[in-house]
C-alpha positions as CSV (number, residue, x, y, z in Angstrom):
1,X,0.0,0.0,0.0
2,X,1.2,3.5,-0.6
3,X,-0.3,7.1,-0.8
4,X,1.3,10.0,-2.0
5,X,-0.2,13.6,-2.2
6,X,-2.6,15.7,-0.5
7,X,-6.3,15.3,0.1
8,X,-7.1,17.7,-3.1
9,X,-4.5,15.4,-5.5
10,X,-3.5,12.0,-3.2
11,X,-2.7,8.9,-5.6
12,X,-3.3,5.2,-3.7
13,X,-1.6,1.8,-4.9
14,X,-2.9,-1.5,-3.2
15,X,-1.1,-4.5,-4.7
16,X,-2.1,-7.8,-2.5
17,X,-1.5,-11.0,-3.4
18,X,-4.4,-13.3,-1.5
19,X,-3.6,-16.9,-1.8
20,X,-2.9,-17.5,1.7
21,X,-6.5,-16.2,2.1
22,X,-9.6,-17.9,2.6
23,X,-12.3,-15.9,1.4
24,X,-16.4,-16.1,1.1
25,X,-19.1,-13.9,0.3
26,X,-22.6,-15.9,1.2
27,X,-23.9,-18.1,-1.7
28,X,-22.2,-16.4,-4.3
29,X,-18.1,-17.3,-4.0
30,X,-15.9,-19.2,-2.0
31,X,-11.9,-19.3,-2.9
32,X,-10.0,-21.3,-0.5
33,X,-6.4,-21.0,0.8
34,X,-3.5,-21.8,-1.6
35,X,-5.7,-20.2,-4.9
36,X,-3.8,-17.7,-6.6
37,X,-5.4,-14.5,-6.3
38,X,-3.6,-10.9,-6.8
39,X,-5.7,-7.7,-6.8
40,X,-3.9,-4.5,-7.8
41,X,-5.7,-0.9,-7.4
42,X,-4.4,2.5,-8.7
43,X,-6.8,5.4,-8.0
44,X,-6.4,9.1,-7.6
45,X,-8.5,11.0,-5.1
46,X,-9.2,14.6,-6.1
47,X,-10.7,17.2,-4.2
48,X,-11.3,14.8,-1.8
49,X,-14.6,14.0,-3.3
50,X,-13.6,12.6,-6.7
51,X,-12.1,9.2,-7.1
52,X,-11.0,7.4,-10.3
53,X,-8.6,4.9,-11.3
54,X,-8.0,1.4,-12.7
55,X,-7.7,-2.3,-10.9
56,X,-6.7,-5.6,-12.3
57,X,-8.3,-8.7,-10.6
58,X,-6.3,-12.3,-11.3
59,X,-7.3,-15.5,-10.4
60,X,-6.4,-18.8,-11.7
61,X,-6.5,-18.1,-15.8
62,X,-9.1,-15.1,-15.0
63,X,-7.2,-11.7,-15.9
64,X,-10.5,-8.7,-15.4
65,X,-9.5,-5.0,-15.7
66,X,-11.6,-2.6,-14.5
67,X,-11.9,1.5,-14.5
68,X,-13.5,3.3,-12.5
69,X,-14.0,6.7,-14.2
70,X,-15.3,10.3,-11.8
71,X,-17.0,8.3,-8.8
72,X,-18.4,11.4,-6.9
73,X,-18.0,10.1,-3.6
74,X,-20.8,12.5,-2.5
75,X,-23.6,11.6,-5.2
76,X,-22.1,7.9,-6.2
77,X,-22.2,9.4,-9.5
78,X,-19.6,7.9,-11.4
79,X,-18.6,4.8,-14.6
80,X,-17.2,1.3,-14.0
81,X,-16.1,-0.5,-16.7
82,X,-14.9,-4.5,-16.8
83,X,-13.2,-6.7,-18.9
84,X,-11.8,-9.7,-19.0
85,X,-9.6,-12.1,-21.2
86,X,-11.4,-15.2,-22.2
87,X,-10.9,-17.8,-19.9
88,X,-11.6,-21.7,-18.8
89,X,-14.9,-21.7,-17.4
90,X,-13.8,-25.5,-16.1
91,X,-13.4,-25.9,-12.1
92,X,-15.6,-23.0,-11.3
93,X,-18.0,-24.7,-9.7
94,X,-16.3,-25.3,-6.8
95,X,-15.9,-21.4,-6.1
96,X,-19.4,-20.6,-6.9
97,X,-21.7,-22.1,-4.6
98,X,-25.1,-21.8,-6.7
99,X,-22.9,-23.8,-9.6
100,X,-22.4,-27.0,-7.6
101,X,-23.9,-30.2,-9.1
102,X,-23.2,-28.9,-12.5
103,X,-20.2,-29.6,-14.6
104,X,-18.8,-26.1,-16.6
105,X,-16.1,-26.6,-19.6
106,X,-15.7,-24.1,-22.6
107,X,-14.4,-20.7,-22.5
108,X,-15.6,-17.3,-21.6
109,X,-15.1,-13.8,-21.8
110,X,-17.1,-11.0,-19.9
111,X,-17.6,-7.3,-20.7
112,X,-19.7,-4.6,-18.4
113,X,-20.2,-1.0,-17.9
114,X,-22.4,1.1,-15.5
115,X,-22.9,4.8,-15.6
116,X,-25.1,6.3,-12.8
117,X,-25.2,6.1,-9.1
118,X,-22.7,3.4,-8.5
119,X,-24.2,2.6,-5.0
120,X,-27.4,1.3,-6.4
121,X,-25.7,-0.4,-9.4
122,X,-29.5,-1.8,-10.1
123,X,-30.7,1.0,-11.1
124,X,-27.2,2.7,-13.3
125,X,-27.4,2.8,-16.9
126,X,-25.6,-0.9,-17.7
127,X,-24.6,-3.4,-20.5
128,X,-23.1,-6.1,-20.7
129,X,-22.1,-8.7,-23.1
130,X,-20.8,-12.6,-22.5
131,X,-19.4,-14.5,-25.0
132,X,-19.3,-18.3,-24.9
133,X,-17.0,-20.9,-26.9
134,X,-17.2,-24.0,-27.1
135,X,-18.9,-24.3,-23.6
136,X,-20.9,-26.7,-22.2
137,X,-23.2,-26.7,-18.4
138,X,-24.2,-29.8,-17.7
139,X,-26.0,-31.4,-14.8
140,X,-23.4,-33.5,-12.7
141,X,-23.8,-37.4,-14.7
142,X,-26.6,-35.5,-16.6
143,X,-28.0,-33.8,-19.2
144,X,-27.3,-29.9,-20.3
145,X,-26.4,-27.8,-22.9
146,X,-23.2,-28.9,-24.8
147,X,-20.6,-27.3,-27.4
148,X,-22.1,-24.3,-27.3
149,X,-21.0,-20.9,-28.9
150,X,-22.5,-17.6,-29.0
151,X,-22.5,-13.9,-27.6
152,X,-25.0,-12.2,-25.7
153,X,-25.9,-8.2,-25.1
154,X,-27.7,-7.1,-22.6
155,X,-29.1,-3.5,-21.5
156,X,-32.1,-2.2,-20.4
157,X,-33.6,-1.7,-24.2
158,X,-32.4,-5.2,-25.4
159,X,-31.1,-8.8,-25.3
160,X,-29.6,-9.8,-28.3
161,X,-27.6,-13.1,-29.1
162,X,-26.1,-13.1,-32.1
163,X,-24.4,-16.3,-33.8
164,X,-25.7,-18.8,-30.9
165,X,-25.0,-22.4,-31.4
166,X,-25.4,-25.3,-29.3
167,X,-26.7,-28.8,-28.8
168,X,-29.5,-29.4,-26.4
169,X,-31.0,-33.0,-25.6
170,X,-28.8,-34.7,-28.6
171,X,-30.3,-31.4,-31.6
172,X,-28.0,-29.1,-32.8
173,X,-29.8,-25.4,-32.4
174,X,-28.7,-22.5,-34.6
175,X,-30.5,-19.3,-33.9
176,X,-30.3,-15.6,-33.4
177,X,-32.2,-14.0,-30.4
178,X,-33.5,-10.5,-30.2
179,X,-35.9,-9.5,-27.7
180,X,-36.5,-5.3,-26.8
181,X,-38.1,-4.3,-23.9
């Protein structure tokens, strides 16, 4: 951790590196000790009420980057944006709780933005888009989707999956998907 500067220009670096850590958040993640898991932070304070900056989250062969673009610290006014390489989905089920009991292989790739009051992220303006290759979820010894790739958009105005294939109970589907609100 360091901080250099004054209240009206003070620049913060975290760098933490938490695989010695055991960590949970309720039903939605669980990383146990020994998991490689570095979390770097570089964000500039302004005024003391205006904070921006950029992260990096790594774990296992998940890289995300993240910017977080004039939070008002006041208001919660502010933009965060995400991305993150394409990565194994395989072996996440054991770090997401509500995944258990199914079987995840393929790749992934995740993309996000929110513009608004970043304290209710709910209600900010928000899209986001997944894109799946070659992925498969299937029941533990069971049935699912299988080979499986496509990319999805969603915002408040639309879903849209564009290119989606997959096979489903032994048929191969090939479809586009557009639904507006």
């Amino acid at each position: 951790l360091s901080m250099e500067g004054t209240l009206d220009h003070l620049s913060l670096h975290f760098g933490w590196d938490l695989a010695k850590v055991l960590l949970s958040y309720g039903q939605y993640f669980t990383k146990p000790k020994d998991i490689p898991l570095d979390l770097n932070v570089d964000l500039l304070l302004q005024k003391g009420a205006m904070l921006g900056g950029d992260f990096a989250v790594k774990f296992n062969e998940l890289s995300m980057k993240g910017n977080l673009k004039d939070l008002d610290l006041k208001t919660g006014e502010g933009q965060l944006n995400l991305i993150t390489n394409k990565f194994s989905m395989a072996g996440w089920e054991q770090y997401i709780p509500v995944l258990q009991g199914y079987k995840l292989e393929g790749d992934v790739k995740l993309m996000a933005n929110w513009k608004g009051d970043l304290r209710r992220l709910e209600k900010a303006e928000h899209i986001f888009n997944i894109s799946f290759d070659k992925a498969s979820w299937t029941v533990t010894g069971g049935p699912g989707i299988h080979d499986a790739s496509f990319s999805l958009d969603y915002s408040p105005l639309m879903l849209e999956g564009r290119q989606m294939q997959f096979e489903i109970g032994g048929s191969r589907v090939v479809t586009d998907l557009k639904i507006s609100g």
